[in-house]
N, C-alpha and C positions, 0 to 999 in steps of 0.2 A: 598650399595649405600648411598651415603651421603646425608642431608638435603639438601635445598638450603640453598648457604650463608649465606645470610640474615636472616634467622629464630635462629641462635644460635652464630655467630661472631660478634663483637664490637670490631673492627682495632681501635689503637690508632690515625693513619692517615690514608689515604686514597685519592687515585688523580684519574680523570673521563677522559681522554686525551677530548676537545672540540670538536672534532669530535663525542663522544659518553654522552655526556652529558644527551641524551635523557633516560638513564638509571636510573637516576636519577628520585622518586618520592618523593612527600609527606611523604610517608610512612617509606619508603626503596629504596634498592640501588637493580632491579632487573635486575642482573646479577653481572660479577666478573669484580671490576677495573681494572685497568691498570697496578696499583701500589698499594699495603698494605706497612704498615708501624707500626713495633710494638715496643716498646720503652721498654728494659729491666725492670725490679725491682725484687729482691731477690726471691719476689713472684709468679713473673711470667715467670719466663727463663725459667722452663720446657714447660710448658704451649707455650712459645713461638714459642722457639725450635723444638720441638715434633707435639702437638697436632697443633696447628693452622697452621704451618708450612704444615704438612700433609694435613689440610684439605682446606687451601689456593690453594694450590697444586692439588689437584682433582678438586675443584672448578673452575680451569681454570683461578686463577690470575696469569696475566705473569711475573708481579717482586713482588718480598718480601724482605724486607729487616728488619732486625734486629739490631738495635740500642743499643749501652750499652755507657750509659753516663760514668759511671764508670769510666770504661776504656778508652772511647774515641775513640772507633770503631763501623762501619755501615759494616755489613757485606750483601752485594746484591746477591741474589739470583735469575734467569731467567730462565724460564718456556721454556724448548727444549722439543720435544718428548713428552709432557705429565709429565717433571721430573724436578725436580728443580736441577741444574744445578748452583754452584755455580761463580757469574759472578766477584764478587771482594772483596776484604777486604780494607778498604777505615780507614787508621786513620792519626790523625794531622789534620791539616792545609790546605788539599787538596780541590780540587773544582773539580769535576766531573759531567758529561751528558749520558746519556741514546741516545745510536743510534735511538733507533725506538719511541724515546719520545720528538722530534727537541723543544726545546726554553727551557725546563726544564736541569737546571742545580743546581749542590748542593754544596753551601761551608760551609764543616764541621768547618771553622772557625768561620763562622755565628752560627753556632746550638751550637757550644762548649762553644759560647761566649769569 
């Protein structure tokens, strides 16, 4: 079994949906967002990939997404069944929403600059 979260992960981002905000401490964040967000570098793709990915995954975060400035893709990933499940490959110029995330939307033209 895994730690909680919080005691060994540092998400490059991370979103609380307001209805759950009360998870939010001083401290830490106890329980698992809504949304993680890790943002590629040379250094960290396995890491990303793999381990966090697995352990976001058991943790019970329902999206994960993977970012590679790079290349210029947001790859989304959503929590089915306990399984990351992946939901989209998102590059360019596109503007997309999350169903079960209403008013949150994301244009990759914004983050690309």
């Amino acid at each position: 079994m895994l730690p909680p979260l919080q005691h060994y992960l540092d998400p490059d981002l991370f979103f609380v949906a307001k209805g759950r905000l009360s998870i939010i401490t001083d401290d830490n964040v106890q329980g698992a967002p809504d949304l993680v967000i890790e943002i590629l570098s040379k250094h960290t793709a396995r890491q990303d990939w793999v381990d966090k990915k697995t352990a976001y995954e058991a943790s019970g975060v329902a999206h994960y997404w993977i970012v590679d400035p790079d290349k210029k893709v947001l790859t989304a990933f959503r929590l089915e069944d306990g399984k990351y499940r992946q939901a989209g490959r998102h590059e360019g110029d596109v503007t997309f929403a999350l169903e079960d995330l209403p008013g949150l939307e994301i244009s990759l033209r914004e983050i690309w600059g």
